[in-house]
C-alpha positions as CSV (number, residue, x, y, z in Angstrom):
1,X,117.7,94.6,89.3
2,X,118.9,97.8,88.5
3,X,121.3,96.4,85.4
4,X,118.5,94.8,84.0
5,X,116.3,97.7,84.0
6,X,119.1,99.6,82.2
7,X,118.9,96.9,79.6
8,X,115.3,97.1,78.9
9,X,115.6,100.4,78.7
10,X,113.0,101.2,81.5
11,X,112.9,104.4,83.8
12,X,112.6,103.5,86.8
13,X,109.3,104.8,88.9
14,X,108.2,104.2,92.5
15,X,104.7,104.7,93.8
16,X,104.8,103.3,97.1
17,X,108.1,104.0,98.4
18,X,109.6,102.0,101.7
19,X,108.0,101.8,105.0
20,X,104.7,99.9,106.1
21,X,101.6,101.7,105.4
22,X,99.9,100.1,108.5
23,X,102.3,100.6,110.8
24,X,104.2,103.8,109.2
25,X,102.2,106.7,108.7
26,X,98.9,104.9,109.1
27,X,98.6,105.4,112.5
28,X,94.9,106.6,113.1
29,X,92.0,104.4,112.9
30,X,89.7,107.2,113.1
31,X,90.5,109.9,110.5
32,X,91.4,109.6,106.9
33,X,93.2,112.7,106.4
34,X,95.8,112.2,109.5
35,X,96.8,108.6,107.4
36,X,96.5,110.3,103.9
37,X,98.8,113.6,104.5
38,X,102.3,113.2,104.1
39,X,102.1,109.2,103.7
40,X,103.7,109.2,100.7
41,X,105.9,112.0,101.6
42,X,107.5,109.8,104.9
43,X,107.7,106.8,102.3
44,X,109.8,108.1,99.6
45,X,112.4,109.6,102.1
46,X,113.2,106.3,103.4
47,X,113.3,104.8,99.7
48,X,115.4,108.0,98.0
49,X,118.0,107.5,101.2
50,X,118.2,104.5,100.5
51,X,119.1,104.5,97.0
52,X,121.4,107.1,97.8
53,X,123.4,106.2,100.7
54,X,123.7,102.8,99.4
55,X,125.8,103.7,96.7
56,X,122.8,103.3,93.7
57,X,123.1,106.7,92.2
58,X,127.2,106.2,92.4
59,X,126.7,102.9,90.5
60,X,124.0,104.0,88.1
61,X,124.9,107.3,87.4
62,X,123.2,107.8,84.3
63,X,119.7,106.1,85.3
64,X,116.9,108.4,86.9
65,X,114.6,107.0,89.7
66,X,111.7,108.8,89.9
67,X,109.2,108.6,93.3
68,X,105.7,109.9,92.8
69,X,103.3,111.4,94.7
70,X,105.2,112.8,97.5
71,X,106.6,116.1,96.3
72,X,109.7,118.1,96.4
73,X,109.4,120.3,99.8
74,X,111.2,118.2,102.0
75,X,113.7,116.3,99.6
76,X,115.1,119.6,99.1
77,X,116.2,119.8,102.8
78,X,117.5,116.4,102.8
79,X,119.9,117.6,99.8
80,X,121.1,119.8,102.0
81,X,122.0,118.1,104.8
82,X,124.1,115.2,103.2
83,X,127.5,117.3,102.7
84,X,127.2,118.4,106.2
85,X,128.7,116.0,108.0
86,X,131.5,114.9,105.4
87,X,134.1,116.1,107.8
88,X,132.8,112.9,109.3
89,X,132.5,110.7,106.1
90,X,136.4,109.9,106.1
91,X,137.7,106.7,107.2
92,X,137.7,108.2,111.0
93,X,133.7,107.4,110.7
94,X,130.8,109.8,111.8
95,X,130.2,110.9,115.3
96,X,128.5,107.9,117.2
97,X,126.5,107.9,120.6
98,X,129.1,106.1,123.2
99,X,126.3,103.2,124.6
100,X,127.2,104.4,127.9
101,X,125.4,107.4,127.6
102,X,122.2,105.6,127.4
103,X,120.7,102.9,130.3
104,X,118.5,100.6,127.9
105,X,119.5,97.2,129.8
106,X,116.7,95.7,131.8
107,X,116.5,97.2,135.3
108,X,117.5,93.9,138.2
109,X,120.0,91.6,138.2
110,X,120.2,87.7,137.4
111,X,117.7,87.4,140.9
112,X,115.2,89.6,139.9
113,X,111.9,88.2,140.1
114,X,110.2,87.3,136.5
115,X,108.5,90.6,135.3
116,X,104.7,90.9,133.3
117,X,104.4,90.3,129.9
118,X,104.3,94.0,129.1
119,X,107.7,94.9,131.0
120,X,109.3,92.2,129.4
121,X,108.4,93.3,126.1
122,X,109.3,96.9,127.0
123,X,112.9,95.3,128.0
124,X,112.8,93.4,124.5
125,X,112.6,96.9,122.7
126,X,115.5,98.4,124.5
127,X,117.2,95.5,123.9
128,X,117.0,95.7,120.4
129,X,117.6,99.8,120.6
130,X,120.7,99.5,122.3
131,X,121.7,97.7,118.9
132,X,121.3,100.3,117.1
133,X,123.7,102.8,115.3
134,X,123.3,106.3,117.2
135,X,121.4,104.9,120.1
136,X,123.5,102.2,121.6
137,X,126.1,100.5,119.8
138,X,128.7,102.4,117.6
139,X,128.2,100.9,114.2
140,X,130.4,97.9,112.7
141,X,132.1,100.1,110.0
142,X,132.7,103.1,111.1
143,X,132.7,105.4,107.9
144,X,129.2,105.0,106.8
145,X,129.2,107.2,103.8
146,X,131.6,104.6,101.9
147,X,128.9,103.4,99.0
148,X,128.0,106.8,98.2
149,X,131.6,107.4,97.0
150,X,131.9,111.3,97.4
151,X,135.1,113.2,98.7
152,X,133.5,116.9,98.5
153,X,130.2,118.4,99.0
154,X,129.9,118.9,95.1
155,X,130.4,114.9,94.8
156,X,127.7,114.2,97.2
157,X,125.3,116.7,95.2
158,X,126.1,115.2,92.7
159,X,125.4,111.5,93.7
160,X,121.7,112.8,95.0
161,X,120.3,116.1,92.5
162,X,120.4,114.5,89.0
163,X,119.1,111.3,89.3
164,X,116.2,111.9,91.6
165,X,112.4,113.3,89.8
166,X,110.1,114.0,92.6
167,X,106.3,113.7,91.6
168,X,104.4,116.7,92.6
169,X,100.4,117.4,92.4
170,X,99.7,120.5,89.9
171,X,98.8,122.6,93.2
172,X,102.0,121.6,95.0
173,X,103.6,125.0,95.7
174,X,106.5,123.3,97.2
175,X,107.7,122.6,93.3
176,X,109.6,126.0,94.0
177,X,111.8,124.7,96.2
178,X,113.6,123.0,93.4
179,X,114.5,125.9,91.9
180,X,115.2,127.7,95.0
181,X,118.1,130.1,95.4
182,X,118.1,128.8,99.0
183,X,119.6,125.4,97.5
184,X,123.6,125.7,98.7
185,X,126.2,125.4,95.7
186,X,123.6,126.2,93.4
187,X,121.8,122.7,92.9
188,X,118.3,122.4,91.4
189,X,116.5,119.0,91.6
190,X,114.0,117.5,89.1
191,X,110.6,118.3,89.8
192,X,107.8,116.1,88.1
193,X,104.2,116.8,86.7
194,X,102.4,113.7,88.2
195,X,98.9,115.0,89.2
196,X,96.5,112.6,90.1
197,X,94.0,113.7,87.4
198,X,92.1,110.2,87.3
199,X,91.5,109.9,91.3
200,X,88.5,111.3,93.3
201,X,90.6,114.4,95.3
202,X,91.5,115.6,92.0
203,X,88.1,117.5,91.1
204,X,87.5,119.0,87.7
205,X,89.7,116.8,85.6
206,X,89.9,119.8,82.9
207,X,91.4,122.2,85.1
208,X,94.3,120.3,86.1
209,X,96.8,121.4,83.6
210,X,95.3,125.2,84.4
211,X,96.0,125.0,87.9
212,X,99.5,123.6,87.6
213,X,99.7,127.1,85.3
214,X,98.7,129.2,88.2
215,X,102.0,128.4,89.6
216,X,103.3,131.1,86.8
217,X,100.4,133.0,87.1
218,X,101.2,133.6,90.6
219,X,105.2,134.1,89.7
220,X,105.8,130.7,92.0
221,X,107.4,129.8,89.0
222,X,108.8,131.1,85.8
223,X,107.8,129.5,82.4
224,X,111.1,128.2,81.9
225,X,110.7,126.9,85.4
226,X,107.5,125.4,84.8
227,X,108.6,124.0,81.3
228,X,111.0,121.7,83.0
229,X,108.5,120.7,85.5
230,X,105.4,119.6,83.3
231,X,107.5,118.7,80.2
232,X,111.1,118.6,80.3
233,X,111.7,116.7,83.3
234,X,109.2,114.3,82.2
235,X,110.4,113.8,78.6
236,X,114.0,113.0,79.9
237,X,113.3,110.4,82.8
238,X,112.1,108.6,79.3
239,X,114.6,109.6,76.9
240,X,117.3,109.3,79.0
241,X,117.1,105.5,79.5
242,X,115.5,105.0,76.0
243,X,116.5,107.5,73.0
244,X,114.0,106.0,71.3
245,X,110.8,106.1,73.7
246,X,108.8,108.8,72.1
247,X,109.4,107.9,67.9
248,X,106.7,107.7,66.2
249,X,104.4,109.6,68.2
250,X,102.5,113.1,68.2
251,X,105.7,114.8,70.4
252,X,108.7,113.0,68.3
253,X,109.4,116.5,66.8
254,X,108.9,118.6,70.2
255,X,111.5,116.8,72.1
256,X,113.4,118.7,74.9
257,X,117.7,118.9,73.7
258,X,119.5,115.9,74.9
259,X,120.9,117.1,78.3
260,X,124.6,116.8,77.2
261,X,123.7,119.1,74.4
């Protein structure tokens, strides 16, 4: 999927990221805004460590995947936790819970007496716990970083920060923490101006682009800072898989430099 997208040319862009909705971070029946906050959020962090620890960045290096909607806050603490335990990424494997640390087995021998429905299916779900990684089991292959492909903090940096663009809302503060000194060995990530300006939360549809402003006006960001986030970042998701994406239109001569240049 991903060699063909390369082909045509397309940047790659994820709205709804990994995880069911229902199920996921649905989980009130009552109230709207406990469903709506963070949904996407929880999503995208499944989907972005999934393209990452599965070795897609290390295979694609020069494609960029961007994931809308859920901001830059908390991707910027998952980039910092990845080179953390490469002391464990070697062939010796990552530290594993030993499964006899944890009882998950179903309590009574072969004579116990059959159990209700319900306690059977609570012994069905530690059944299926105790097969997994970090609960139970150790895992099958032991060094579980192997697709990323990284032998040094700067190589896993490098497999996550450039190909990532995180959508943020024009009021997302959060957009700073892209740029944030706070980032270890100096990494910045891509954030992206993707406001909803057509949906109902969004409010006066003129000031959108104004209030993304007031995140220089309010030295959140710099101008540079907010250059690359409304217009730079944007133009080379597009560019970058496709020279060609914006000839022969109104911003063909306003072009950011290509980002070898």
């Amino acid at each position: 999927m991903w060699v063909k997208a390369r082909d045509l040319d397309f940047a790659v862009t994820f709205h709804g990221g990994l995880g069911n909705m229902a199920t996921g971070s649905f989980t009130s029946v009552s109230n709207y805004s406990f469903n709506h906050v963070g949904s996407f959020a929880q999503r995208m962090h499944t989907l972005v460590k999934s393209l990452f620890m599965g070795g897609v960045t290390r295979r694609f290096p020069d494609m960029g995947f961007a994931v809308l909607e859920c901001g830059v806050g908390s991707f910027a603490h998952l980039s910092q936790r990845p080179h953390r335990p490469l002391g464990e990424a070697s062939p010796r494997g990552p530290r594993t819970a030993r499964p006899g640390r944890h009882r998950l087995g179903r309590a009574g021998g072969a004579d116990a007496p059959p159990r209700p429905r319900a306690a059977r299916r609570r012994d069905d779900v530690r059944a299926g716990l105790a097969t997994i990684p970090g609960i139970g089991v150790p895992p099958a292959e032991r060094d579980e970083w192997r697709h990323v492909g990284a032998s040094s903090p700067d190589e896993l940096i490098d497999r996550f920060a450039p190909s990532f663009y995180f959508g943020c809302e024009a009021d997302d503060r959060t957009v700073a923490y892209a740029f944030s000194p706070a980032n270890s060995r100096g990494f910045g990530l891509k954030p992206l101006f993707s406001s909803d300006i057509g949906h109902w939360d969004a409010g006066d549809v003129a000031g959108v682009v104004a209030e993304a402003y007031e995140l220089v006006e309010h030295q959140i960001l710099t101008e540079a800072q907010f250059s690359q986030f409304v217009y730079e970042n944007p133009a080379r998701l597009f560019l970058d898989q496709n020279p060609d994406f914006f000839a022969r239109t109104a911003v063909a001569a306003h072009l950011p430099a290509p980002a070898d240049a």
